[in-house]
C-alpha positions in Angstrom: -52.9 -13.4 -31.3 -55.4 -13.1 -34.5 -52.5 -10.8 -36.2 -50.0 -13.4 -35.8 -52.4 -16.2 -37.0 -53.6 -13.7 -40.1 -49.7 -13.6 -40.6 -49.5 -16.6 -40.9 -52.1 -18.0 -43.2 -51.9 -19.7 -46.2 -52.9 -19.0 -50.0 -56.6 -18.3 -49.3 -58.1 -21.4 -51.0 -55.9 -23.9 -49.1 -58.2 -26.1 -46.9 -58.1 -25.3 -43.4 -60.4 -28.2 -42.1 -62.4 -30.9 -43.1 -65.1 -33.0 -41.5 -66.1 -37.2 -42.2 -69.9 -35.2 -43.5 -68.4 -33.5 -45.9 -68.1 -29.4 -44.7 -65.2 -27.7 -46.1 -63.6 -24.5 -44.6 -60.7 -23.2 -46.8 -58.5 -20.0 -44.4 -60.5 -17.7 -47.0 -63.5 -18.9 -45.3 -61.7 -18.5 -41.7 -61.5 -15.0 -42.3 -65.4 -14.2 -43.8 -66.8 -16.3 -41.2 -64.5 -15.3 -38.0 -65.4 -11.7 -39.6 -68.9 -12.1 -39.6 -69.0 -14.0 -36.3 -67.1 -10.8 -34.3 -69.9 -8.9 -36.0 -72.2 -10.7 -34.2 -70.5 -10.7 -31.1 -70.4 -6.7 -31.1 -74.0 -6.7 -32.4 -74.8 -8.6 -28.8 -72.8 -5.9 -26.6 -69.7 -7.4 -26.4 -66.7 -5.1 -26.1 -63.0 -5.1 -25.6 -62.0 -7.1 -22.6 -65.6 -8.9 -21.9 -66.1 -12.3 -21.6 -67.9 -14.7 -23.9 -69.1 -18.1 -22.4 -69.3 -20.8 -24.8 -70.7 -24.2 -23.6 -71.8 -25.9 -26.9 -70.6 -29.6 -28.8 -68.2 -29.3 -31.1 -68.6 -27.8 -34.2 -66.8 -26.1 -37.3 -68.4 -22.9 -35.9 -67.6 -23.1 -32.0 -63.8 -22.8 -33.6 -65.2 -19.8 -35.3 -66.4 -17.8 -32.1 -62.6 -18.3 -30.5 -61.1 -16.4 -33.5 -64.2 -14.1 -33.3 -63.3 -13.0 -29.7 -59.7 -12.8 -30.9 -60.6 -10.4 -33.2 -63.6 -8.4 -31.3 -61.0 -8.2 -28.2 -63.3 -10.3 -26.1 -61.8 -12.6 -23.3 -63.0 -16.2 -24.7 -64.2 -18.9 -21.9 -65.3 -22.6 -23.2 -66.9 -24.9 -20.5 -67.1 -28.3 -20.8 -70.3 -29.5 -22.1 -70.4 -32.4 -18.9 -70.7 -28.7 -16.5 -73.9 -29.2 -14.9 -76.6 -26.4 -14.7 -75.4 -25.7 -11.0 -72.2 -25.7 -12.1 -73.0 -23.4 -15.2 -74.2 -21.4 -13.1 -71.3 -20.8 -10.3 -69.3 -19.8 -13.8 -71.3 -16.7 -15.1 -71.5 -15.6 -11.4 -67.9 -15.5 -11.5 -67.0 -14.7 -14.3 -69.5 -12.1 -15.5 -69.6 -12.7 -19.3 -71.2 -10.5 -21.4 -72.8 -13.0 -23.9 -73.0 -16.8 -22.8 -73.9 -19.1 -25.6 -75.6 -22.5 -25.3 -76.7 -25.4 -27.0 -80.1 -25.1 -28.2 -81.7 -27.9 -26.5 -80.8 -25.9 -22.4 -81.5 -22.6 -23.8 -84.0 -21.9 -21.7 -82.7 -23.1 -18.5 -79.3 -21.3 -19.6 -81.7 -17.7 -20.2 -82.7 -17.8 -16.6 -79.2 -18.4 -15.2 -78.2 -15.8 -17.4 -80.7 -13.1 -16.1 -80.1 -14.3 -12.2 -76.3 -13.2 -13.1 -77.0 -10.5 -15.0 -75.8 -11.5 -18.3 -76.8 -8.6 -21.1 -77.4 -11.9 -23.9 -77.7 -15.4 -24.5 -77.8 -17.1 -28.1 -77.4 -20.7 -29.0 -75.4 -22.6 -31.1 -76.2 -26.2 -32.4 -73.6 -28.9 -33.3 -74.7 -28.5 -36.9 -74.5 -24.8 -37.2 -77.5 -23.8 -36.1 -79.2 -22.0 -33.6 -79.6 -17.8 -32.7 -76.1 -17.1 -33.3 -75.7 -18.2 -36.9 -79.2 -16.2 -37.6 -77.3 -13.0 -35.8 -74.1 -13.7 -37.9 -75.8 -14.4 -41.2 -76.9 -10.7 -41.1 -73.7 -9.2 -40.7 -70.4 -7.8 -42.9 -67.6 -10.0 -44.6 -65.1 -7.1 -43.3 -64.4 -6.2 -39.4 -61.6 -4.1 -38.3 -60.0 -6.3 -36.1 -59.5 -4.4 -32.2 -56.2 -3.9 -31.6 -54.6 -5.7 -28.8 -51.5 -5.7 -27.0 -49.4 -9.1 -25.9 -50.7 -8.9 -22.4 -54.1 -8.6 -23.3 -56.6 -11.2 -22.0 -57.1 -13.5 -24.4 -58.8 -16.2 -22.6 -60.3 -17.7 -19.4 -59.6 -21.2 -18.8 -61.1 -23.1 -15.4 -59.3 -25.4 -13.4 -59.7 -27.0 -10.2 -59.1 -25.4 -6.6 -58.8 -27.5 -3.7 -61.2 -25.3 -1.9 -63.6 -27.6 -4.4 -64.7 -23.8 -6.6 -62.6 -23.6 -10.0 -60.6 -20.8 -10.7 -60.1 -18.9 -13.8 -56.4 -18.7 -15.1 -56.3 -15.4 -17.4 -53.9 -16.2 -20.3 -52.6 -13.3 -22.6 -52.5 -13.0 -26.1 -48.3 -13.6 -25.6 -49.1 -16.8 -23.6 -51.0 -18.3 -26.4 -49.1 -16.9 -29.3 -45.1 -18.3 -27.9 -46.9 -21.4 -26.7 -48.2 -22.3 -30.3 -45.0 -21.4 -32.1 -42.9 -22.7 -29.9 -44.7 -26.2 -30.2 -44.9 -26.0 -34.2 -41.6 -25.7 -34.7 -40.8 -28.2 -32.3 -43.0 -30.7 -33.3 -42.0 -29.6 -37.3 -45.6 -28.9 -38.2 -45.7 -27.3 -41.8 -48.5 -26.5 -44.5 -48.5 -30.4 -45.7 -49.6 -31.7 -42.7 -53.2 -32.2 -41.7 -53.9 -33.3 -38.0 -56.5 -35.1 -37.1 -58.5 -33.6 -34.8 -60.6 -35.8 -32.4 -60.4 -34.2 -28.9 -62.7 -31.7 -27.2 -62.6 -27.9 -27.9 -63.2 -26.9 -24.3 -59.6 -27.2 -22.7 -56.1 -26.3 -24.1 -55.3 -29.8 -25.5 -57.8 -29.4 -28.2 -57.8 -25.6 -28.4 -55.0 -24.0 -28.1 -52.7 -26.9 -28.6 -54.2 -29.0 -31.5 -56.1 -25.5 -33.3 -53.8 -23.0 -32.6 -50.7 -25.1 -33.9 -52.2 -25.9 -37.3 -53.4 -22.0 -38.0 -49.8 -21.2 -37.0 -48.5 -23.7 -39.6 -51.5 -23.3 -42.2 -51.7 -26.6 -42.0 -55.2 -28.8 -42.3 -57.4 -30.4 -40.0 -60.1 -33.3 -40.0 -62.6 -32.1 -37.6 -64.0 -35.3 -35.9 -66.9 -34.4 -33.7 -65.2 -37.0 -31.3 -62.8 -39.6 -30.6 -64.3 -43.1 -32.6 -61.3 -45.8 -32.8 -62.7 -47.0 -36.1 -63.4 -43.3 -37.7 -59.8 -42.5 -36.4 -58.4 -46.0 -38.0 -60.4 -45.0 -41.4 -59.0 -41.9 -41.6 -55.3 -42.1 -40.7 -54.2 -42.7 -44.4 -55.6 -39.3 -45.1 -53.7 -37.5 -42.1 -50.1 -37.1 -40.6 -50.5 -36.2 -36.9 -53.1 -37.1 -34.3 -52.9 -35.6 -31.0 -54.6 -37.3 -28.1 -55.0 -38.5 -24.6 -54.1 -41.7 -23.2 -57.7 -43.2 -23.8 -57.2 -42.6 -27.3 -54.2 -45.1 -27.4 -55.3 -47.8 -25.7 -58.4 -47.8 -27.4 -56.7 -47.9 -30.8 -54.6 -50.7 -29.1 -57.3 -52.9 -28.7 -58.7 -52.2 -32.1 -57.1 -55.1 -34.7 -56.9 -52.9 -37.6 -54.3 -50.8 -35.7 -51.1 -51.9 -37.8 -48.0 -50.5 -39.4 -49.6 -50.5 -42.4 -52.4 -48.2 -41.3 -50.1 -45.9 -39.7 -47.8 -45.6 -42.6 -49.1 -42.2 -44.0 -48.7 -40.9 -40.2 -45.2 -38.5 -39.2 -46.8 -37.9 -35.3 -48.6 -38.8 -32.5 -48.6 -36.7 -30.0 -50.0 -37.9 -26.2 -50.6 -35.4 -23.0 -53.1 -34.1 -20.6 -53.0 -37.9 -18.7 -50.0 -39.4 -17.5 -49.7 -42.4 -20.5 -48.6 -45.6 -19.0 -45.3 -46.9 -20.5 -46.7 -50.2 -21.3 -48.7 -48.4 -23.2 -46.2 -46.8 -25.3 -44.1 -50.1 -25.7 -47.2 -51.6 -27.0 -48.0 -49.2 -29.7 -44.3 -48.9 -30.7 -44.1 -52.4 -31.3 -47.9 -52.7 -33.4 -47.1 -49.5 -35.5 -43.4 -48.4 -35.8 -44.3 -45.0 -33.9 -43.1 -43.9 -30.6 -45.9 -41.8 -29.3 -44.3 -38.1 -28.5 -45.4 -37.8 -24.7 -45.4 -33.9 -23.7 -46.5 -31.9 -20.4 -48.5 -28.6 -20.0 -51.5 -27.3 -17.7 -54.2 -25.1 -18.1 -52.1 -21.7 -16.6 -48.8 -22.4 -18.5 -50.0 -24.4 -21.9 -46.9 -26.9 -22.9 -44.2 -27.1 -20.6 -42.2 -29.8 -21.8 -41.8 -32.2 -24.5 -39.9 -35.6 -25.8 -37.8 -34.8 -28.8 -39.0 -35.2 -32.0 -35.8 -36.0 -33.2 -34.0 -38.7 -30.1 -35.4 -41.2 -27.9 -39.1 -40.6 -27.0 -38.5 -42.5 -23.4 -41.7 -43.7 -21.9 -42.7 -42.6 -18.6 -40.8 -39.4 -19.2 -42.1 -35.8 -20.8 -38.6 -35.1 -22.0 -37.4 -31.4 -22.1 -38.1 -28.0 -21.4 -39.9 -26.7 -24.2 -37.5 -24.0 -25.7 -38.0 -20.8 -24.0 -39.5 -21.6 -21.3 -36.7 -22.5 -17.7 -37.9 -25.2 -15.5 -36.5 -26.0 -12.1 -37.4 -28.9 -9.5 -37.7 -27.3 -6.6 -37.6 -28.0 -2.9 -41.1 -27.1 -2.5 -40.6 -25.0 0.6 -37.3 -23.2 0.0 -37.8 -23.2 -3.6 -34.3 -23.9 -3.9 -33.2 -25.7 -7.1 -32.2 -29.7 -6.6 -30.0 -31.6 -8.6 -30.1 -35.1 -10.7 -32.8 -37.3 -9.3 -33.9 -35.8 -6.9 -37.6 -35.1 -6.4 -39.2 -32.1 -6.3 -42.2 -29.7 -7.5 -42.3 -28.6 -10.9 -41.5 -24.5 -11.3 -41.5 -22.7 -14.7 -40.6 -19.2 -15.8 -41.5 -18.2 -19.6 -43.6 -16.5 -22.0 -45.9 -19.0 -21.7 -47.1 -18.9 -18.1 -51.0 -17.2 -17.3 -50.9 -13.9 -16.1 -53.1 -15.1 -12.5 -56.4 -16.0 -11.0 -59.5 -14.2 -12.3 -59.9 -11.9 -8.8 -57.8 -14.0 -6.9 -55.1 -11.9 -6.6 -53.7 -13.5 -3.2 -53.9 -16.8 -5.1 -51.9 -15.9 -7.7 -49.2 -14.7 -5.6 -49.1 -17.7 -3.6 -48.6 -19.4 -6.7 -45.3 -17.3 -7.9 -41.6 -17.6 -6.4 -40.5 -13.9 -5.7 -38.0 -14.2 -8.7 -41.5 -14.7 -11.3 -41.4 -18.8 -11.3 -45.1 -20.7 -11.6 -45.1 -23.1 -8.6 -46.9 -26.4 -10.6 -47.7 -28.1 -7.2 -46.6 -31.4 -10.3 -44.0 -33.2 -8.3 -41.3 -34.6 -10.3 -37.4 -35.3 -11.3 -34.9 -34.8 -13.8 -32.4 -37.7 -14.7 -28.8 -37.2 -15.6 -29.6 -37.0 -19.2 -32.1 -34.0 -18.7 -35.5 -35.9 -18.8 -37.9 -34.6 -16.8 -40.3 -37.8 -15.0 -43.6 -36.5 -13.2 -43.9 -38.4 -10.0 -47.5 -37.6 -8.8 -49.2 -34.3 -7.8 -48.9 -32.4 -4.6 -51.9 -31.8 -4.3 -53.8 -34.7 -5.1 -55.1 -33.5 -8.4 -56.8 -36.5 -10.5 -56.4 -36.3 -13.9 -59.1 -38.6 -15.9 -59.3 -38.7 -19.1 -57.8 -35.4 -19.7 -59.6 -33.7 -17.6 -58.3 -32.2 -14.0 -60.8 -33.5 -10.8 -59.7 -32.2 -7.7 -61.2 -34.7 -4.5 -62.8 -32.3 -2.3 -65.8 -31.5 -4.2 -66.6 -35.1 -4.7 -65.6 -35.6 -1.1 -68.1 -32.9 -0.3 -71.0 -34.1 -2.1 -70.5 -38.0 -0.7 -69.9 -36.6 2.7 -73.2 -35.3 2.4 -74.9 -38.4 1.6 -77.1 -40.1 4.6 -75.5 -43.2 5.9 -71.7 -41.4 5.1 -69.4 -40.8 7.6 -66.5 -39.4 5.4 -65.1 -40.1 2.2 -61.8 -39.7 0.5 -61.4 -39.9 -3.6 -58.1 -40.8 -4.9 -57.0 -41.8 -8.6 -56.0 -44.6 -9.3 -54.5 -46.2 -12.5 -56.7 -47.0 -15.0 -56.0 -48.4 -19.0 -58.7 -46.2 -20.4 -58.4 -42.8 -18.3 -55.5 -42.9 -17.1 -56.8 -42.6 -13.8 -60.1 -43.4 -12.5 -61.9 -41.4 -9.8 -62.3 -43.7 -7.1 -64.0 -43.2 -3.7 -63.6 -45.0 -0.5 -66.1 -44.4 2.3 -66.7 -45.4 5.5 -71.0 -46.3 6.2 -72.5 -45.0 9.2 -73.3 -47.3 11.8 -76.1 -49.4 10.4 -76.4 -47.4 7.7 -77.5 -50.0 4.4 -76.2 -47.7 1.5 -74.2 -49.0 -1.3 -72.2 -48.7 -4.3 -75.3 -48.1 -6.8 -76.9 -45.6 -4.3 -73.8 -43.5 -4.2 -73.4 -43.3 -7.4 -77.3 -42.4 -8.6 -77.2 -39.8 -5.8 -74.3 -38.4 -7.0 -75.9 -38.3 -10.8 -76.2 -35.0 -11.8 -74.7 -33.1 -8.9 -71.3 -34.0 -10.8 -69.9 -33.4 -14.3 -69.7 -36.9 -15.8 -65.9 -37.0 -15.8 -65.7 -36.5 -11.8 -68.2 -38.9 -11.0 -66.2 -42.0 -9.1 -65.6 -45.1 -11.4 -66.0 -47.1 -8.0 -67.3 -46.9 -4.7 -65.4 -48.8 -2.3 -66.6 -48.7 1.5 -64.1 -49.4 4.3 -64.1 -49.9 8.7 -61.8 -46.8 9.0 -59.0 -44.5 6.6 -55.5 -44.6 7.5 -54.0 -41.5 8.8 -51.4 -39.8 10.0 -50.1 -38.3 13.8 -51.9 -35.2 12.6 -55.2 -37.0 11.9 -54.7 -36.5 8.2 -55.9 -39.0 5.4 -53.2 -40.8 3.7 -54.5 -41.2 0.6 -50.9 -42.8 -0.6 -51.7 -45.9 1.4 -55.4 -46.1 0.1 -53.6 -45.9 -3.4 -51.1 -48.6 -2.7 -53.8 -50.6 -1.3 -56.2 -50.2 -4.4 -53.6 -49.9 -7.0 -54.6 -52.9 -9.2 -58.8 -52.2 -8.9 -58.8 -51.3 -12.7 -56.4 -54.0 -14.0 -57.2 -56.1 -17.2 -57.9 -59.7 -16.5 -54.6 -61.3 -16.9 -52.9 -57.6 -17.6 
C-alpha cells in the first residue's frame, strides 16, 4: 500500500495538509516523519505482521502512525476514542497488539490493561503531538527501508459489531485498501488541485481510508479539522473543494444561515456515507447551495461499494452504482440466487475490495461468503430499472448512528441487567442529526419505580457514548411473533416520528 502511495506523491514541497492552528505538512514531510515514526515503532518491538493499537484524538501525527505501520509491515488497529476502558480492554485481549498507544491523560489505566494482556509496550500520544511516542520518534533516522509487502498482506484491523454483542476484527489487505482508494479517486475525479476538507474521525474507514487514503492517492491537500464545527467548516469552504461527511454534518450546515450558494461556490464535492442520508435532506441542501450531495455505500470489511455518479443524477434515497470493479448482486438471502428489477434482497459483493475474514473467526468468515467468493452484506436492498441500487434496512438490525455501527444486543444486555428490567429491545429510529437514534423500549418489573434518567446514568460508562440510547421508552409488553420473537419492525413503525422537528 505505502509503495503505491510513495508512487504517487507529489513534488516534495506540495502541501499535503493543513490545520485552522496553523501546522503545515508538505508530502516531503510525510515521508521524514512516517520514516521516523516506523523507526519508532521497530524501536518498541514491533515486527512484520503485529498489530499496533492506536486509541488517541485526532492529530496530524495519528495520520503518521497509519503510514508508519504501512511501512514497518505492522497490521494497524484505531479504536474509537468513545471505547471504554472495559471495552479497551476486550480489544488487546483479542487482538494481541504488540504496541498499544494511548492518550496521555489514561496512560496509566491503559499500562495495566496492557500488562494483564501481555502487551510488550505502551506509549502515548497527545492531540498536540505530544506524549512518549514523539520523544521515541524524535531520536530516530530520516531514512527506513520500507518492509516489503505483498497485496494480501494484512494491512489493517478494523472492529465492527457482532450480534453475539463482542466486535469482530475484519482483516483488510494491502489490495483491499489500495483498489478501494483508486477506484474511488478516479471516480469521484480527485486530482492534485483539490484539497478536502477533512472533519470526520480517523478511527473508522470514512475518515481513514476513504477521506486520507484518497487524497495521498491524488496528492491532493487536506485541512485537518480536529472535528466537525458547522461554523469552522462554513469559514473554511472558500479555501477547499470537497468535504466528505456524514448525515449529521449536513443537517447541521442546514440549519446554519450562512450556508448559501455563495459560500459553496469554491466547492466541486460533497460527498455523504456511513448513515443512511434522508432525501429531504438532500432536496434541502440542493436547493440552499446548487450542490447535489454525492450519496455512496461501503462497510468496514468491503470499504466503498457503491456510489452516485459524479457525472448524472445524484437521486436521493439511492447509493447509485456498483463502484467499478467490484459485481454486486441482490440476493435471495437463502438461496443466494440473483433477483431481478425491484425486487428486494440482501446485498452480496465480489471484488478486490472485500476483507480477507474475521481475525480467528474462521467459521464466521465462511458463513459470511457464497461458495462462488461473494461477501453476504446482511444490507437489504433493491435495484430499479435504471441500475440504482436503494438500501432498504439491515437484516440484522444493525443501527447506524452517526456513522458509527451499534448492534442491539449489547445494549439489550446491559439494560436487561438493570434491577426493575424485565427485557429490553433497542431499535433505530430516524433521527435529523444521526441518522438514527439508539432508542430503547423496556418493559419495568412489577412495581419496579425506575425511569428514563436512571437507565440512562446506569448505563453511563458501561457504553461507548455513541451506543448509549437517545431515549428510553417503557412499555406493558413487546409485540412478537408465533415464535415468541420481538418484532422490532412494529416497535419502529410505532415510534417512527419520536425524533421529529416540531412542525418537520
Amino acid at each position: 500500500m505505502f509503495s503505491a502511495i510513495r508512487a504517487r506523491m507529489p513534488a516534495s514541497d506540495t502541501v499535503f495538509l493543513t490545520t485552522p492552528e496553523g501546522r503545515r505538512m508538505s508530502y516531503g514531510d510525510v515521508l521524514l516523519e512516517s520514516a521516523r515514526m516506523a523507526g519508532a515503532l521497530v524501536a518498541s518491538g514491533v515486527g512484520p505482521g503485529d498489530r499496533v493499537a492506536l486509541q488517541v484524538d485526532k492529530s496530524p501525527e495519528a495520520t503518521l502512525v497509519y503510514l508508519a505501520c504501512l511501512r514497518a509491515g505492522a497490521v494497524f488497529l484505531p479504536l474509537n476514542t468513545a471505547y471504554t476502558l472495559t471495552e479497551l480492554d476486550y480489544f488487546l485481549g483479542d487482538a494481541e497488539p504488540a504496541l498499544v498507544i494511548c492518550r496521555p491523560a489514561i496512560a496509566a489505566e491503559v499500562a495495566a490493561l496492557a500488562i494483564k494482556r501481555g502487551v510488550k509496550f505502551c506509549l502515548t500520544l497527545g492531540a498536540k503531538g505530544e506524549g512518549s511516542l514523539m520523544d521515541l520518534v524524535a531520536r530516530q533516522s530520516e531514512s527506513f527501508a520500507d518492509v516489503p509487502r505483498r497485496g494480501d498482506d494484512l494491512a489493517a484491523f478494523l472492529y465492527t459489531s457482532g450480534t453475539t454483542g463482542r466486535s469482530k476484527a475484519a482483516m483488510l489487505t494491502h489490495d483491499n485498501l489500495a483498489s478501494n482508494a483508486q477506484v474511488l479517486t478516479e471516480y469521484w475525479r480527485f486530482t492534485g488541485k483539490d484539497v478536502l476538507l477533512h472533519a470526520l474521525p480517523i478511527f473508522h474507514t470514512h475518515g481513514l481510508f476513504v477521506a486520507t487514503n484518497v487524497v495521498l492517492f491524488a496528492g491532493a491537500s487536506m485541512i485537518f479539522l480536529a472535528k466537525f464545527d458547522a461554523d469552522q467548516v462554513l469559514a473554511l469552504l472558500p479555501k477547499a473543494t470537497a468535504l466528505m461527511g456524514v448525515p449529521t454534518f449536513y443537517t447541521r450546515l442546514l440549519d446554519h444561515p450562512g450556508l448559501t450558494q455563495a459560500a459553496t461556490a469554491h466547492m466541486r464535492l460533497f460527498v455523504s456515507g456511513s448513515a443512511p442520508l434522508l432525501a429531504e435532506t438532500h432536496r434541502a441542501f440542493a436547493q440552499r447551495t446548487g450542490h447535489a450531495i454525492l450519496e455512496r455505500y461501503g462497510m468496514t470489511e468491503t470499504g466503498m461499494i457503491a456510489s452516485n455518479p459524479y457525472d448524472g443524477e445524484r437521486i436521493p434515497g439511492t447509493v447509485g452504482f456498483p463502484l467499478p470493479g467490484i459485481e454486486v448482486r441482490i440476493a435471495d438471502p437463502d438461496s443466494g440466487r440473483a433477483l431481478g428489477t425491484d425486487e428486494v434482497g440482501v446485498i452480496e459483493l465480489r471484488g478486490p475490495n472485500v476483507f480477507k475474514g474475521y481475525w480467528r473467526m474462521p467459521e464466521k468468515t465462511k458463513a459470511e461468503f457464497r461458495p462462488d467468493g461473494f461477501f453476504v452484506t446482511g444490507d437489504v436492498a433493491k435495484r430499479d430499472a435504471r441500475g440504482y441500487i436503494h438500501i432498504i434496512g439491515r437484516a440484522k438490525d444493525l443501527v447506524i448512528s452517526g456513522g458509527y455501527n451499534v448492534y442491539p444486543i449489547e445494549i439489550e444486555g446491559e439494560i436487561d441487567a438493570l434491577p426493575g428490567i424485565v427485557e429490553s429491545a433497542v431499535i433505530g429510529l430516524a433521527h435529523p442529526d444521526f441518522g438514527e437514534g439508539v432508542t430503547a423500549v423496556a418493559i419495568r418489573a412489577k412495581d419496579a419505580a425506575i425511569d428514563e434518567a436512571q437507565v440512562l446514568k446506569a448505563l453511563d460508562g458501561r457504553l461507548a457514548k455513541y451506543k448509549q440510547p437517545k431515549r428510553v421508552l417503557f412499555v406493558d409488553e413487546l409485540p412478537r411473533n408465533a415464535m415468541g420473537k420481538v418484532q422490532k419492525n412494529l416497535l419502529r413503525e410505532r415510534f417512527k416520528d419520536l425524533y421529529a422537528k416540531p412542525g418537520g
